[in-house]
Residue frames as qw, qx, qy, qz and C-alpha x, y, z in Angstrom:
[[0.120, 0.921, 0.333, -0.160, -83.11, -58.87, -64.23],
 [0.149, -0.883, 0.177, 0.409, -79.80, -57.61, -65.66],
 [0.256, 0.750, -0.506, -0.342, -76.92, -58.45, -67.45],
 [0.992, 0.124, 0.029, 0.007, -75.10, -62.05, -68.30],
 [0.108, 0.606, -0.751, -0.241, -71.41, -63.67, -69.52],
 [0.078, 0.632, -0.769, 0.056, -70.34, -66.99, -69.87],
 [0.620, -0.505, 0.596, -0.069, -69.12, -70.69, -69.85],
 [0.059, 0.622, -0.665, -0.409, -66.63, -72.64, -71.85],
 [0.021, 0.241, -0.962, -0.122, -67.95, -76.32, -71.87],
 [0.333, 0.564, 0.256, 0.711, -69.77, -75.04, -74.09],
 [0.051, -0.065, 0.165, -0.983, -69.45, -71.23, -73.48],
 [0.070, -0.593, -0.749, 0.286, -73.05, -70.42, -71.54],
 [0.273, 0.429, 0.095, -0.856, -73.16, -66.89, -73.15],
 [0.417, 0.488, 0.765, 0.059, -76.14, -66.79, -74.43],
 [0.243, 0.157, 0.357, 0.888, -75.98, -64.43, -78.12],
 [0.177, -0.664, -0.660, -0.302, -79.85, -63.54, -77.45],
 [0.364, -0.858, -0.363, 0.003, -79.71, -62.35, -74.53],
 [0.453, -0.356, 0.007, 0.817, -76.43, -60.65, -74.54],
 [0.048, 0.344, 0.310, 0.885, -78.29, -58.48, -77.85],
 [0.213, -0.721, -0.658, -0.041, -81.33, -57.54, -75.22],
 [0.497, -0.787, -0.120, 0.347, -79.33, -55.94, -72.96],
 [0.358, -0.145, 0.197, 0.901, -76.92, -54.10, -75.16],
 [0.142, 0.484, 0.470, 0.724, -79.88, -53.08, -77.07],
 [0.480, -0.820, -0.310, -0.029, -81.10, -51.31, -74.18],
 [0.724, -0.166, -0.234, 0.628, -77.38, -50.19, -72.69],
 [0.101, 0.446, -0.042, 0.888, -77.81, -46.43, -73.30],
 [0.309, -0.646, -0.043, -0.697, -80.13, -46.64, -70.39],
 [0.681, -0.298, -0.594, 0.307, -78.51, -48.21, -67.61],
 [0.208, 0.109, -0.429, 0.873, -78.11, -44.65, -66.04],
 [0.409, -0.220, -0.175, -0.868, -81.56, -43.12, -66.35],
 [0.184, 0.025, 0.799, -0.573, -83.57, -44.34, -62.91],
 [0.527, 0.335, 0.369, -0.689, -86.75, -43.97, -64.59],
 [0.584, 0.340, -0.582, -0.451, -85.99, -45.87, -67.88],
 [0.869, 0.049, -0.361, -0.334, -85.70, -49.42, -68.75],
 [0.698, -0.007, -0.695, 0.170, -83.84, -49.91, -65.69],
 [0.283, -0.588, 0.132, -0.746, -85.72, -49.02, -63.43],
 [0.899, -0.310, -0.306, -0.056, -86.49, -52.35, -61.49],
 [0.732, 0.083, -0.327, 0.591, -82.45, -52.42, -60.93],
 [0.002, -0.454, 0.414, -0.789, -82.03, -48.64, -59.72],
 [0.656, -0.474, 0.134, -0.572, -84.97, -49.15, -56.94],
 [0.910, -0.293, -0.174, -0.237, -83.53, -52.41, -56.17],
 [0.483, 0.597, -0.398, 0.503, -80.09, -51.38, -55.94],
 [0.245, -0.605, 0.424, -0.628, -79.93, -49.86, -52.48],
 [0.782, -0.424, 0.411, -0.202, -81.15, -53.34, -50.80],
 [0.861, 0.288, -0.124, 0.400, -78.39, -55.72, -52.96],
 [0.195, 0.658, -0.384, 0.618, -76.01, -53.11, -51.96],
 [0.485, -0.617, 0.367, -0.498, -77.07, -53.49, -48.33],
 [0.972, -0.220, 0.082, -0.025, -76.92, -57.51, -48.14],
 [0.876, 0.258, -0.197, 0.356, -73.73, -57.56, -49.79],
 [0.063, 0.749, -0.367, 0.548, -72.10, -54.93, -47.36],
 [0.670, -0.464, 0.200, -0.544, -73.23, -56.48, -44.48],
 [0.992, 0.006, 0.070, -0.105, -72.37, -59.60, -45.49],
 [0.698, 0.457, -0.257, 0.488, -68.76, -58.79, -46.71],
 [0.112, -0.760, 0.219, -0.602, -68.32, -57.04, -43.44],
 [0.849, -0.344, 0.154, -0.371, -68.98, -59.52, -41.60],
 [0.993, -0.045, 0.099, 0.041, -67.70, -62.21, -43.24],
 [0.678, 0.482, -0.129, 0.540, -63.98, -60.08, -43.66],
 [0.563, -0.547, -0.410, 0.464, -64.39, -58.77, -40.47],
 [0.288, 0.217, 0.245, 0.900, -64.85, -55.36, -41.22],
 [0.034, 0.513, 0.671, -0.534, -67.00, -52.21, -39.97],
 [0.332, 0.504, 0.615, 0.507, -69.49, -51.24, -42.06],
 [0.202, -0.918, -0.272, 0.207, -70.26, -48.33, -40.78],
 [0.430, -0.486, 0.246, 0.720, -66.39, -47.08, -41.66],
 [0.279, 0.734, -0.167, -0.596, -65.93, -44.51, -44.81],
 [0.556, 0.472, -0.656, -0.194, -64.03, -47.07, -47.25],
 [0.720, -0.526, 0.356, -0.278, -64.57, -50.55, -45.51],
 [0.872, 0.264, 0.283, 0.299, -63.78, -52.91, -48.13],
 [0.156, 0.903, -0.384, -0.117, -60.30, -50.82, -48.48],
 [0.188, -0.426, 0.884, 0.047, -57.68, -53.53, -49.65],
 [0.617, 0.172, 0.737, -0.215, -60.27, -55.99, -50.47],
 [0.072, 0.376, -0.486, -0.786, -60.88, -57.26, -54.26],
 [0.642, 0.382, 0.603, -0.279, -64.14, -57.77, -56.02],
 [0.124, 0.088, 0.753, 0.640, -64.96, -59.31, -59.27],
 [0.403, 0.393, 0.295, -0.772, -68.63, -57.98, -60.64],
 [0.347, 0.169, 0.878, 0.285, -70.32, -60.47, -63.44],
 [0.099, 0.651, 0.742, 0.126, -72.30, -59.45, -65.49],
 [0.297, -0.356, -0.288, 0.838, -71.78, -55.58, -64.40],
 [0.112, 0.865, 0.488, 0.030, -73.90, -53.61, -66.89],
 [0.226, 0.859, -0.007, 0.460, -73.66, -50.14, -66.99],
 [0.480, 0.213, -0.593, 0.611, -71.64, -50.73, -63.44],
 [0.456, -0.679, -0.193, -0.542, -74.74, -49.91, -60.94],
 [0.793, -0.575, -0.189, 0.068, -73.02, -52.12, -58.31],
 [0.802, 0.031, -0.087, 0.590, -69.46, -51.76, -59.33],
 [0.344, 0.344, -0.356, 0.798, -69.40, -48.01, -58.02],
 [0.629, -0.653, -0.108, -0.408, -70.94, -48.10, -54.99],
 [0.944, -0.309, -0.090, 0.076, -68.66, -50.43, -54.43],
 [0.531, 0.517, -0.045, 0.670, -65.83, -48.94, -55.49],
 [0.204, -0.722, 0.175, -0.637, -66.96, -45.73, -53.35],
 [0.755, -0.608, -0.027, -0.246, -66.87, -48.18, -50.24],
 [0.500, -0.678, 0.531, 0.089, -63.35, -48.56, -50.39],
 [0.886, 0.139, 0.434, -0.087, -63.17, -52.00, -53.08],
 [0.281, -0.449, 0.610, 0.589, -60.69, -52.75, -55.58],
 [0.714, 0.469, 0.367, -0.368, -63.79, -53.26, -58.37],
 [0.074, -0.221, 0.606, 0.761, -63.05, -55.14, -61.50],
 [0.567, 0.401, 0.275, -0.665, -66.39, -55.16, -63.37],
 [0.207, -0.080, 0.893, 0.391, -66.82, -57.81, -66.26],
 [0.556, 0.544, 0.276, -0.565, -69.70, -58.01, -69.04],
 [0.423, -0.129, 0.695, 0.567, -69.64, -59.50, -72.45],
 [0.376, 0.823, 0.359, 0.228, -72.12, -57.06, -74.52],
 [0.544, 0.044, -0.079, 0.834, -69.45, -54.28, -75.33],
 [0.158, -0.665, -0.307, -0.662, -71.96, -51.44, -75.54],
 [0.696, -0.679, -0.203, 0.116, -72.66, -52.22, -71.55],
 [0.802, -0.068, -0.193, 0.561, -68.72, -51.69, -71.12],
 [0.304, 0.403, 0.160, 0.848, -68.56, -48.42, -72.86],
 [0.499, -0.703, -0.232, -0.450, -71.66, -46.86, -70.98],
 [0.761, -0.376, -0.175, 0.499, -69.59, -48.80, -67.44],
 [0.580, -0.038, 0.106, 0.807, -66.10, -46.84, -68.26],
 [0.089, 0.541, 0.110, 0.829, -67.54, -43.48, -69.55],
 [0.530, -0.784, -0.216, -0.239, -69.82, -43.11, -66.13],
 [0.865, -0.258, -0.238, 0.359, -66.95, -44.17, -64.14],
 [0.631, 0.042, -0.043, 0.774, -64.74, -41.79, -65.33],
 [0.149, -0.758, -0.111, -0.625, -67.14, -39.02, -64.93],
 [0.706, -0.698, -0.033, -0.115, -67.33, -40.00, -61.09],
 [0.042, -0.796, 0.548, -0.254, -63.66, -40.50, -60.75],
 [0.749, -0.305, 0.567, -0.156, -63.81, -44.00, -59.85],
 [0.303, 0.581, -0.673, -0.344, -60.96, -45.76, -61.06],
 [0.823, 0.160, 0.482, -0.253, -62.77, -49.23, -61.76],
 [0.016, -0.286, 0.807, 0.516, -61.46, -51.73, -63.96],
 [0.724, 0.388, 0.237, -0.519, -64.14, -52.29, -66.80],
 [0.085, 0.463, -0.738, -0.484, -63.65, -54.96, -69.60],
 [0.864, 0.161, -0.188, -0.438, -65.32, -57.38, -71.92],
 [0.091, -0.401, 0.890, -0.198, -64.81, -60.74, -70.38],
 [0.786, -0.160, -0.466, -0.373, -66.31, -64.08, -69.58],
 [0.695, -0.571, 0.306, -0.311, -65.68, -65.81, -66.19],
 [0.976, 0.059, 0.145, 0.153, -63.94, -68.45, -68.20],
 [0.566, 0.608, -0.233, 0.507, -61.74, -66.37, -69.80],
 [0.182, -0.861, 0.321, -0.351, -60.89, -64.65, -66.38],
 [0.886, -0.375, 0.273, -0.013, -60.21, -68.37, -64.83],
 [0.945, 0.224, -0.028, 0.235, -58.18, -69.29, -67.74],
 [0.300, 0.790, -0.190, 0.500, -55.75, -66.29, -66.58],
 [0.599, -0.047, -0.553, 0.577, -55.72, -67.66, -63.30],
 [0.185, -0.427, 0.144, -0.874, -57.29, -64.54, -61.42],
 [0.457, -0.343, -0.815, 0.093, -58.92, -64.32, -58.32],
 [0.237, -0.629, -0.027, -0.740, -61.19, -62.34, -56.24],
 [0.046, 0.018, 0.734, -0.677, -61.98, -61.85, -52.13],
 [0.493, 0.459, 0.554, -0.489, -65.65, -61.53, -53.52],
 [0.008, 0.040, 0.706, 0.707, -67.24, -62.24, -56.89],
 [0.468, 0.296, 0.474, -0.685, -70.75, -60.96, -57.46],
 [0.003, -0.072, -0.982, -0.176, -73.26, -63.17, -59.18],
 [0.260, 0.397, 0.359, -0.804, -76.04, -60.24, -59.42],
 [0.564, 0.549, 0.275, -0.552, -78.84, -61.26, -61.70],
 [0.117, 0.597, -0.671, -0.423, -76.67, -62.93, -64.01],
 [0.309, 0.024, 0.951, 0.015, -77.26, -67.10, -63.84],
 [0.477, 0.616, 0.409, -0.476, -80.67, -66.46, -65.38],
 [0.724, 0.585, 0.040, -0.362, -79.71, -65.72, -68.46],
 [0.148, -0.317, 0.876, 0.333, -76.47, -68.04, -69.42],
 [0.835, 0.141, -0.409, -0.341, -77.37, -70.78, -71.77],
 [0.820, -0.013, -0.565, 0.096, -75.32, -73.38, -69.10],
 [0.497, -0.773, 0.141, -0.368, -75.94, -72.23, -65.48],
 [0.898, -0.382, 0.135, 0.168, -74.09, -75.57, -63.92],
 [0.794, 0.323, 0.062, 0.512, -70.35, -73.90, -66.07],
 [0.028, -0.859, 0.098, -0.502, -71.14, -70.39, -65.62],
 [0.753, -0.645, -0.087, -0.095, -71.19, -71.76, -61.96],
 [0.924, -0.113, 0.051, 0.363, -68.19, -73.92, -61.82],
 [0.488, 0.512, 0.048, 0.705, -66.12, -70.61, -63.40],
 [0.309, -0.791, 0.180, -0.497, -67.50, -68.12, -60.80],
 [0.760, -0.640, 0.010, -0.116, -66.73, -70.58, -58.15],
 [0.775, 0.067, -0.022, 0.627, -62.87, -71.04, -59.48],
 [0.003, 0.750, 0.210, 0.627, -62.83, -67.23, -59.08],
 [0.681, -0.666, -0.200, -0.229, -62.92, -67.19, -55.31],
 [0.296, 0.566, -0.631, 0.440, -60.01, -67.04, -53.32],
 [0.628, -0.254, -0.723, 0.136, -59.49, -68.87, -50.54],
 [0.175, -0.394, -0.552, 0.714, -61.46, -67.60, -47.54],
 [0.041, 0.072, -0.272, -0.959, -63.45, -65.69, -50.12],
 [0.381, 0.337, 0.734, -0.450, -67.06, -65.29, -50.84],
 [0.128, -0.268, -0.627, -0.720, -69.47, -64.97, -53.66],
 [0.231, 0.381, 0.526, -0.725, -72.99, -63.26, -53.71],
 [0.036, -0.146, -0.683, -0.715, -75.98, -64.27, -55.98],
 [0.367, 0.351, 0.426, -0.749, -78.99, -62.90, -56.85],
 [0.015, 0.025, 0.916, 0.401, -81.61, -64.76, -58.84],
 [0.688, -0.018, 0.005, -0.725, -85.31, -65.48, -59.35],
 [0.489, -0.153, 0.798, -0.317, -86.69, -68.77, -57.68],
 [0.242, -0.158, -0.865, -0.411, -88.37, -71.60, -60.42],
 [0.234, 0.300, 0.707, -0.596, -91.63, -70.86, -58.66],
 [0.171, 0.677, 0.656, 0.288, -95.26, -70.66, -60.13],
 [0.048, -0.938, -0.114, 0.322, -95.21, -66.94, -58.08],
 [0.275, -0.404, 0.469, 0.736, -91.88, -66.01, -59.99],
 [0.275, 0.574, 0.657, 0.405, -94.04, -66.80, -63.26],
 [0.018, 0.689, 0.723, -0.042, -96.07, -64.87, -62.33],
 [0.132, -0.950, -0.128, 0.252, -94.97, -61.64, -61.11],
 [0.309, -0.534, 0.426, 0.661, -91.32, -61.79, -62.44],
 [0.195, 0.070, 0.789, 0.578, -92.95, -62.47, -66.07],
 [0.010, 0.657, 0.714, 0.242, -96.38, -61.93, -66.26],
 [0.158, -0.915, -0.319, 0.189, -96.70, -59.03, -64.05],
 [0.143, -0.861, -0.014, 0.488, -93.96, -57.26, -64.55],
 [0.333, -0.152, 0.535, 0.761, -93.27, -57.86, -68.17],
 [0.043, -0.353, -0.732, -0.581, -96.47, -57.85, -69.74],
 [0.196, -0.855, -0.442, -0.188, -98.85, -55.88, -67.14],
 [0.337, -0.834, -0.112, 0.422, -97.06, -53.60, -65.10],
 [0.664, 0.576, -0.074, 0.471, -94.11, -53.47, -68.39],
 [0.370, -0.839, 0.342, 0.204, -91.31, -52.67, -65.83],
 [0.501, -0.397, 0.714, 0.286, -89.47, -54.92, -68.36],
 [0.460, 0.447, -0.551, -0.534, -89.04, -54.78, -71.86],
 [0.964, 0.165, 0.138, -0.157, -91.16, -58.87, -72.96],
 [0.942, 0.257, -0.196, 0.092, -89.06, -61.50, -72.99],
 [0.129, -0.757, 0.528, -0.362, -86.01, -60.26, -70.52],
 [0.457, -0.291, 0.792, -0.281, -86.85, -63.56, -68.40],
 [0.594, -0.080, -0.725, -0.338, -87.53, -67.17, -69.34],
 [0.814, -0.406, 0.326, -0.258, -89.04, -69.35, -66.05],
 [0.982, -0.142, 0.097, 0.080, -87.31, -72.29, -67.02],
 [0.497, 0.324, -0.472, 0.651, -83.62, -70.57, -66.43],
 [0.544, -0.712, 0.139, -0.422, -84.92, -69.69, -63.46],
 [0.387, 0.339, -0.782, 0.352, -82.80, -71.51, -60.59],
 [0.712, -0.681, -0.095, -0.146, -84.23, -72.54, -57.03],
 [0.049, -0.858, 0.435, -0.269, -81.69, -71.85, -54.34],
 [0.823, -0.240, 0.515, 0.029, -80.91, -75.63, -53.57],
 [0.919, 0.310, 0.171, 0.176, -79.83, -76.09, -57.05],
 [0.078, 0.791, -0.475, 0.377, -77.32, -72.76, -56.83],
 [0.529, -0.651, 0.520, -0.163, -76.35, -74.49, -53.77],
 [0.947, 0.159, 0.280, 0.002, -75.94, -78.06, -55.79],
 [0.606, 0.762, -0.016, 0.229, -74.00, -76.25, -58.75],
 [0.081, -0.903, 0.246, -0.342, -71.23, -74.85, -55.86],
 [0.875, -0.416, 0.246, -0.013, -71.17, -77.64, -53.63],
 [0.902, 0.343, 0.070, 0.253, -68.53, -79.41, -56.31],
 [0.499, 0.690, -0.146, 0.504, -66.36, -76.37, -56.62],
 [0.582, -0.040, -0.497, 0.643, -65.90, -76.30, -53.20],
 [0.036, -0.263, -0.057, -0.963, -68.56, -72.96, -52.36],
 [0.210, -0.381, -0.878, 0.201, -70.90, -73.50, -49.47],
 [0.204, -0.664, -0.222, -0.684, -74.28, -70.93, -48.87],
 [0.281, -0.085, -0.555, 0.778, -74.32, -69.53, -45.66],
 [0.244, 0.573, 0.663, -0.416, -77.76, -67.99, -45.69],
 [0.215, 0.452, 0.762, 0.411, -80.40, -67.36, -47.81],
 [0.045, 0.414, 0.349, -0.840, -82.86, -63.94, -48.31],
 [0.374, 0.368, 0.593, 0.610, -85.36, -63.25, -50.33],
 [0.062, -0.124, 0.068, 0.988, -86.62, -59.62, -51.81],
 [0.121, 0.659, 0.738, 0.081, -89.87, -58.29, -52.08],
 [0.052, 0.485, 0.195, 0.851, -91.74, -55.36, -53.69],
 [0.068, -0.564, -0.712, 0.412, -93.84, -53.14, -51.33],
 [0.328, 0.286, 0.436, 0.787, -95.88, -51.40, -53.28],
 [0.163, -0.925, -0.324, 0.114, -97.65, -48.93, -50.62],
 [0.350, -0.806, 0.114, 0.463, -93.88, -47.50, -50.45],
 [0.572, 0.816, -0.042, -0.072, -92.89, -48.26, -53.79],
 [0.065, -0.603, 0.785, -0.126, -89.32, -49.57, -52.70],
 [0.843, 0.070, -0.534, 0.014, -88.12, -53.38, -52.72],
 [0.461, -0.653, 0.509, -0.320, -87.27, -54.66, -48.84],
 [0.162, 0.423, -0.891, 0.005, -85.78, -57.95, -47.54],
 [0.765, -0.253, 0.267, -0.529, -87.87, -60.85, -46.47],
 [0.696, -0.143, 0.681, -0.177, -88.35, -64.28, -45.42],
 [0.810, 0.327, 0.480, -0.079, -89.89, -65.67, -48.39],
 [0.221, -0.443, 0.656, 0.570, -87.63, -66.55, -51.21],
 [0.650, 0.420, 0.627, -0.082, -90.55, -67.65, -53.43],
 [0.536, 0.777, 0.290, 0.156, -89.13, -65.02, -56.32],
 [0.290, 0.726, -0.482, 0.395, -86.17, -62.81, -55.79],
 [0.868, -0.446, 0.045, 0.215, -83.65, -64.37, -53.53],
 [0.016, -0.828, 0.556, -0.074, -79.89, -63.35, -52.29],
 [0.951, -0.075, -0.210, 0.216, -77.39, -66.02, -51.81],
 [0.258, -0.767, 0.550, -0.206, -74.44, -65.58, -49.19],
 [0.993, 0.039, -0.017, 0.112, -71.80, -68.43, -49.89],
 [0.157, -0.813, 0.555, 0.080, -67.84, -68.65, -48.88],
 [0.653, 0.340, -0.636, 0.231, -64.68, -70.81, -50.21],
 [0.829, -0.558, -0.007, -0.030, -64.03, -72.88, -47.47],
 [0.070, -0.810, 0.561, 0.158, -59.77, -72.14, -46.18],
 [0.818, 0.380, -0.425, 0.074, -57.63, -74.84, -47.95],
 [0.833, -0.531, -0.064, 0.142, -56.11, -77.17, -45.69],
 [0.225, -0.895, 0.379, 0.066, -52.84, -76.42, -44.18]]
């Protein structure tokens, strides 16, 4: 549902869908525009991935700046919806994206809010081939649209530091994902400008888990998101039959 980059063998950005989402980039702020799906779904992604980085860095979430010292990598980052929240929670945020328009729209918000976030046009490959590494790398609506999901992977998952973690969000290969992530909400309900999603980049959360396994990135548990549309707000749940979270950590390198 968002943004994209990357992967070298062959590169996985995909030129199509990087021109959707720039052509759209002037409204990644505006809650009520053409990302709206993302602002209303913001607040629970934000919550799994606090929780989960708290946890899994031993950290209280509840403190003012928890994830102080701690560095995250943001794929895909858009206009930077996660990368200053995160930022405000203490994080060292670099924020990565490979439609420049996104970047510009990233960096100019930023600097209104004061949050000093590194923003740049990148690819996960390029960031590996520099040898970088993150304590978290987020993987937020991004796999979807690469053109080579099993590289993109293999780059986010070189990305990781040891003892680190990664956090993706995706849309399940399901007949309900059709449905509602494509039918309903591109073509009846138009929360989404036609054509945003294909089904077959869709992923199911055994093959994320397949695509990781190799690089040495194991899931640790699984959520999936749903709409409720008496309250109009998106909550966590059991069923993973269309949006789904992924919690997954680098396992420590022997001694």
């Amino acid at each position: 549902m968002s943004h994209f980059v990357e992967s070298e063998e062959p590169s996985s950005v995909d030129p199509q869908e990087v021109a959707n989402f720039e052509a759209m980039a002037d409204a990644w702020w505006d809650p009520k525009g053409k990302f709206r799906p993302l602002h209303q779904i913001n607040p629970v992604r934000l919550g799994f991935i606090r929780d989960h980085l708290a946890s899994h860095f031993g950290r209280d979430p509840l403190q003012p700046r928890p994830f102080q010292g701690l560095s995250v990598l943001d794929i895909g980052c858009g206009g930077g919806l996660l990368s200053e929240p995160l930022a405000r929670l203490g994080a060292s945020v670099t924020g990565i994206d490979f439609g420049e328009r996104n970047i510009e729209i990233a960096q100019q918000h930023a600097e209104r809010m004061g949050l000093p976030i590194h923003y740049r046009v990148a690819t996960a490959e390029e960031l590996e081939a520099e040898g970088q590494s993150f304590d978290a790398v987020l993987n937020m609506e991004v796999v979807e649209h690469v053109a080579n999901p099993a590289g993109f992977l293999k780059s986010c998952a070189a990305l990781v530091k040891p003892d680190g973690a990664m956090v993706v969000a995706t849309l399940n290969r399901t007949i309900k994902a059709y449905l509602l992530a494509i039918v309903g909400a591109e073509y009846v309900l138009r929360w989404l400008p036609r054509g945003t999603h294909h089904w077959q980049k869709f992923l199911q959360p055994s093959e994320v888990a397949d695509y990781l396994r190799p690089h040495g990135i194991a899931l640790q548990d699984l959520s999936g998101i749903r709409y409720d549309p008496l309250q109009d707000a998106w909550r966590l749940s059991r069923h993973m039959d269309v949006n789904y979270l992924a919690f997954a950590t680098r396992e420590s390198l022997p001694s």
